[in-house]
mmCIF file of the C-alpha atoms, coordinates in Angstrom:
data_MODEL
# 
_entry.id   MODEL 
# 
loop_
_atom_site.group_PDB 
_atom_site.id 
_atom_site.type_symbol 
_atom_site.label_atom_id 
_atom_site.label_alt_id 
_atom_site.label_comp_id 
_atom_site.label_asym_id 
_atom_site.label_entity_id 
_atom_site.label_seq_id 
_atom_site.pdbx_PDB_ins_code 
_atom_site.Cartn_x 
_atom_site.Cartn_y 
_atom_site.Cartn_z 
_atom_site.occupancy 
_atom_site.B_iso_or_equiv 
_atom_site.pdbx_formal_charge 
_atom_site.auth_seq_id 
_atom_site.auth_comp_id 
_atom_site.auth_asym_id 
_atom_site.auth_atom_id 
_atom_site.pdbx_PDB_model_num 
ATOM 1  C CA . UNK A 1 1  ? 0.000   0.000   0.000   1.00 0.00 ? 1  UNK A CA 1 
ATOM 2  C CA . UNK A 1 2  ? 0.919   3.380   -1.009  1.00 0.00 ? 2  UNK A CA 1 
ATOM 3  C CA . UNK A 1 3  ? 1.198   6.017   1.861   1.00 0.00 ? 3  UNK A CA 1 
ATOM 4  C CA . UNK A 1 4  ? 0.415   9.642   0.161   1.00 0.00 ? 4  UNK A CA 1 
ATOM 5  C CA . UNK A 1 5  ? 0.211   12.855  2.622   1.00 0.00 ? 5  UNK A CA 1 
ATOM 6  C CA . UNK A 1 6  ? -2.522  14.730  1.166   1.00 0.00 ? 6  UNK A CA 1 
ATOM 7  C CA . UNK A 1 7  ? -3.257  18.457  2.377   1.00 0.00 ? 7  UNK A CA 1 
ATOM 8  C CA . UNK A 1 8  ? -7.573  18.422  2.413   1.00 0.00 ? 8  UNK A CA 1 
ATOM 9  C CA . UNK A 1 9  ? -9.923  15.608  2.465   1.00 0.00 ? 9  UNK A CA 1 
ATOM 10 C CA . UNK A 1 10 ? -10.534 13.853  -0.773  1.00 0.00 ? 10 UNK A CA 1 
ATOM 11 C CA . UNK A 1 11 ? -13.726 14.154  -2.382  1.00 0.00 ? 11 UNK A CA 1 
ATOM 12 C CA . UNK A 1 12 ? -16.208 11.276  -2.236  1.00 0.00 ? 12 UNK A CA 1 
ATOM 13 C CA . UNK A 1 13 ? -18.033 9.298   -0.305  1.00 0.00 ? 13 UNK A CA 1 
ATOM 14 C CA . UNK A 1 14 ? -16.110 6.969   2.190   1.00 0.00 ? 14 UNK A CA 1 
ATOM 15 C CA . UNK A 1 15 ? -17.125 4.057   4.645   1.00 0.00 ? 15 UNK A CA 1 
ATOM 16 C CA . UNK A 1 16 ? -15.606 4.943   7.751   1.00 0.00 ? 16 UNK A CA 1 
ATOM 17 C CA . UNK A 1 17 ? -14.564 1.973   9.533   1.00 0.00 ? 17 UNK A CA 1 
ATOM 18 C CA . UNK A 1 18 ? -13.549 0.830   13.284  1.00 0.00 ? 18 UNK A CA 1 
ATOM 19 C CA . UNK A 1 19 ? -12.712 -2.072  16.167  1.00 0.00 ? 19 UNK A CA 1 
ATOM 20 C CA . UNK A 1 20 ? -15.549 -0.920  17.500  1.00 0.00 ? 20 UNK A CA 1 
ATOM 21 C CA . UNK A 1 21 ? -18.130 -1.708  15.016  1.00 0.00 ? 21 UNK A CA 1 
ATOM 22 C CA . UNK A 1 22 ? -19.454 -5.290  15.030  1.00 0.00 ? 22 UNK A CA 1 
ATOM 23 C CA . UNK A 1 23 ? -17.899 -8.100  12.917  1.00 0.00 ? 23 UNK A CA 1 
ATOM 24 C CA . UNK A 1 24 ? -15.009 -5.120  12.072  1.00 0.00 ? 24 UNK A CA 1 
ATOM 25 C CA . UNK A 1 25 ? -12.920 -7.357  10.229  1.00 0.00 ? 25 UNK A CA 1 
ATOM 26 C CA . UNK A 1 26 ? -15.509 -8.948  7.807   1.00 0.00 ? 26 UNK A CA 1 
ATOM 27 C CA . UNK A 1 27 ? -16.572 -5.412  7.056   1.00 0.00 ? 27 UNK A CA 1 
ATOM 28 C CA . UNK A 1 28 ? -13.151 -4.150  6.090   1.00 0.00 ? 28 UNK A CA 1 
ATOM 29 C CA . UNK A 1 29 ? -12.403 -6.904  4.236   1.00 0.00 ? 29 UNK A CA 1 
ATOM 30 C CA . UNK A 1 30 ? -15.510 -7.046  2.034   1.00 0.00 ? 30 UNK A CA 1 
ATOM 31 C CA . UNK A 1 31 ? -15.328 -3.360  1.163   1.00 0.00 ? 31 UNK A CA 1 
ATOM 32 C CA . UNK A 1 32 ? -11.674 -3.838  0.311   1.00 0.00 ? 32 UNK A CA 1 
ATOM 33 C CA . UNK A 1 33 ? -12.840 -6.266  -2.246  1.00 0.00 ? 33 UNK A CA 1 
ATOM 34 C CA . UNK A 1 34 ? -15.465 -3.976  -3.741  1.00 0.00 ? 34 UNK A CA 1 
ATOM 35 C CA . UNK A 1 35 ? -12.571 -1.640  -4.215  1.00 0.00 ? 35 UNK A CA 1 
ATOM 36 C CA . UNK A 1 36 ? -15.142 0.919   -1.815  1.00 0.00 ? 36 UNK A CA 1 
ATOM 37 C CA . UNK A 1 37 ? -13.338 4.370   -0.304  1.00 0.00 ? 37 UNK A CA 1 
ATOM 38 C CA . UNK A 1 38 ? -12.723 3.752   2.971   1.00 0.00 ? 38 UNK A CA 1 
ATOM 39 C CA . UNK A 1 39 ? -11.974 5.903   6.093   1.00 0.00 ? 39 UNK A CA 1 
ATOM 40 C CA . UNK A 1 40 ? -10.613 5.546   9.600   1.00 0.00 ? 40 UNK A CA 1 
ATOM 41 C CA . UNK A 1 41 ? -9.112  6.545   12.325  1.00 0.00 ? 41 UNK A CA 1 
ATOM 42 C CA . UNK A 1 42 ? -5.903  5.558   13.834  1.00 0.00 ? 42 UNK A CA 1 
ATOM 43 C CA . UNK A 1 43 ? -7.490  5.447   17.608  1.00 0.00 ? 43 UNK A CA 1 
ATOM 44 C CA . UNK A 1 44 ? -10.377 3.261   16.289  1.00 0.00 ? 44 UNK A CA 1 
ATOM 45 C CA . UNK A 1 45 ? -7.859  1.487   13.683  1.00 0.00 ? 45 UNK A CA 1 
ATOM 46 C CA . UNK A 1 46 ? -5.011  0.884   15.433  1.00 0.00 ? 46 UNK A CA 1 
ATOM 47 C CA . UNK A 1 47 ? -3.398  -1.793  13.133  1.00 0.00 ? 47 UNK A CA 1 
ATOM 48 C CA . UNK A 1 48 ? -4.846  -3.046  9.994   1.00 0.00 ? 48 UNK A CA 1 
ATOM 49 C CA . UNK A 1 49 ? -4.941  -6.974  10.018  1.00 0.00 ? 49 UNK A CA 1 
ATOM 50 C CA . UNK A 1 50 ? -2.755  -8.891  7.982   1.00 0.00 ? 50 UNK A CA 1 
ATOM 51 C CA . UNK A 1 51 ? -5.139  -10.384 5.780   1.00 0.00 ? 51 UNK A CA 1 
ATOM 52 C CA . UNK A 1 52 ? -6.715  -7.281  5.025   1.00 0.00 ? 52 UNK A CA 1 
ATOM 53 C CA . UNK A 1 53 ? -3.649  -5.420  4.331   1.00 0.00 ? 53 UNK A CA 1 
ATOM 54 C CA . UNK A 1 54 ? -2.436  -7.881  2.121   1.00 0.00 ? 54 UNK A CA 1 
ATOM 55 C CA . UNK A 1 55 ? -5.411  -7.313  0.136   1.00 0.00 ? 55 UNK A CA 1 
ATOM 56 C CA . UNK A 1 56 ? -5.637  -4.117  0.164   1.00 0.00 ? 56 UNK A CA 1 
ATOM 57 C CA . UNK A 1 57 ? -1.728  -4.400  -1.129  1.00 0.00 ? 57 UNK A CA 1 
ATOM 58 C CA . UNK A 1 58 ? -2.720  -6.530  -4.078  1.00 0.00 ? 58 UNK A CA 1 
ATOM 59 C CA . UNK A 1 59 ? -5.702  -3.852  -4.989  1.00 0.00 ? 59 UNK A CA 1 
ATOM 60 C CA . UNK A 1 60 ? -3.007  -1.253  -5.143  1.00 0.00 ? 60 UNK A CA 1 
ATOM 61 C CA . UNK A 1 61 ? -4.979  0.760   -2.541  1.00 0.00 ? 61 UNK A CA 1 
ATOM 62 C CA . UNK A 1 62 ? -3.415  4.527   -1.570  1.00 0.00 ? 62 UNK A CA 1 
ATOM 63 C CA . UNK A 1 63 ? -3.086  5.121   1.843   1.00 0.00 ? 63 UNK A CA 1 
ATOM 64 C CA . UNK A 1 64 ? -3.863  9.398   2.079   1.00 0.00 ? 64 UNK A CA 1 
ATOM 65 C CA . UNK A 1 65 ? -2.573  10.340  5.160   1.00 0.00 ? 65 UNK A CA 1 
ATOM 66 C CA . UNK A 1 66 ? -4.331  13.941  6.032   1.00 0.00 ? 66 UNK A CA 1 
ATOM 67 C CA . UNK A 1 67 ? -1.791  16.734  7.344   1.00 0.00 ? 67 UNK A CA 1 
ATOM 68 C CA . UNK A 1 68 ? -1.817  18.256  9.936   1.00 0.00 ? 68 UNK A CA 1 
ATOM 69 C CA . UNK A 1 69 ? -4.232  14.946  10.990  1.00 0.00 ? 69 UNK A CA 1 
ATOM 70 C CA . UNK A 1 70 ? -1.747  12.353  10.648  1.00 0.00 ? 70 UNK A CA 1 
ATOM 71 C CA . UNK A 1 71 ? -4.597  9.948   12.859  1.00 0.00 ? 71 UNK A CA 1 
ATOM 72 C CA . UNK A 1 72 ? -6.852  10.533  9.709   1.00 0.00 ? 72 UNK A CA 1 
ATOM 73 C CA . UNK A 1 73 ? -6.052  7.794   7.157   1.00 0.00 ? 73 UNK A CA 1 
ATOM 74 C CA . UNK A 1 74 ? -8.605  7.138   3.405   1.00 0.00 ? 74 UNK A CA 1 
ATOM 75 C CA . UNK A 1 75 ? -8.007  4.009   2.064   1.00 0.00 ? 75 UNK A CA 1 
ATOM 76 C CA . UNK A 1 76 ? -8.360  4.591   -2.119  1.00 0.00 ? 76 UNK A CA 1 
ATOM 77 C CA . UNK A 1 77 ? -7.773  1.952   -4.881  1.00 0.00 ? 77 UNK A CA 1 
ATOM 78 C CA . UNK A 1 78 ? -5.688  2.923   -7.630  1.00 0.00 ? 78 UNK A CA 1 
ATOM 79 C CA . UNK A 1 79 ? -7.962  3.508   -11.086 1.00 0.00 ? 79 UNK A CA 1 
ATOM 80 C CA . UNK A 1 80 ? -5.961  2.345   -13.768 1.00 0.00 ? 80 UNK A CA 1 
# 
């Protein structure tokens, strides 16, 4: 995965997603597949699982790291 510090948020709609919600891990994974924008935070996110990040990897997925925000992370699959 590609980390990119970006100065604003990105435009678009993102699924925000945390330990916190139930079955957290499915979730993440399945919108990984989709190739869905996805948003979190590191003190909800702490470490992205394995599995997922290997996927997310291998769907050339950009990591925007917001700053000035560096706890604000959107997950965004490359388009070409």
């Amino acid at each position: 995965m590609v980390p990119v510090i970006i100065k604003t948020v990105p435009a678009g709609d993102f699924e925000e997603i945390s330990i916190h919600m139930p079955d957290w891990k499915t979730k993440f994974l399945s919108l990984a597949l989709q190739g869905k924008h996805i948003k979190y935070y590191v003190h909800t996110m702490p470490t992205i699982p394995k599995d997922i990040f290997a996927e997310l990897r291998g769907m050339r997925y950009f990591d925007l790291i917001l700053e000035g925000e560096c706890r604000q992370h959107f997950l965004i699959p490359r388009s070409d």
